[in-house]
N, C-alpha and C positions, 0 to 999 in steps of 0.2 A: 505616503505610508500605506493607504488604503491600497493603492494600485500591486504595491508587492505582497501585501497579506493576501488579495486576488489569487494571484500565480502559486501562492505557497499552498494555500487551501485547494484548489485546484490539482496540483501535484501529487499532493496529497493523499486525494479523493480519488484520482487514479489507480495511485499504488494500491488501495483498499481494493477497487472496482476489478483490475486484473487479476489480483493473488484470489478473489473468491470466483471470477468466472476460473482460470487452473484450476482450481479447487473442486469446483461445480462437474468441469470435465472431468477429473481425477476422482471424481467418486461416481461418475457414469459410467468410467472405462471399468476401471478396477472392482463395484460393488463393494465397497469398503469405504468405514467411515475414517481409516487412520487420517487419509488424507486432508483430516478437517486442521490437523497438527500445524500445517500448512499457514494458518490464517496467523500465525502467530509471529510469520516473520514483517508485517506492515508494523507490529510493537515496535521492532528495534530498526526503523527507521532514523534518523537523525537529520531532519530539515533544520536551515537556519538561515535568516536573512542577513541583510548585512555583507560586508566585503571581511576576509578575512585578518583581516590587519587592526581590524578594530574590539 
């Protein structure tokens, strides 16, 4: 159990890490803070362990 909660936290922590470097960029490029709107799509992520069947 340990070893998939690993991989999921991990995944996770990615999708955070990339959408705020975009983000980071998108407010270098642009000078504009709209692009912070941006951070809000890692919320509606949907991770789940488990096989689907169960």
């Amino acid at each position: 159990m340990f070893n998939s909660n690993k991989y999921f936290f991990l995944a996770y922590g990615l999708v955070w890490i990339s959408t705020s470097i975009a983000v980071s960029t998108a407010i270098c490029i642009t000078k504009s803070a709209i692009p912070l709107w941006t951070m809000f799509i890692p919320l509606f992520v949907n991770m789940s362990t488990g096989s689907k069947g169960n």
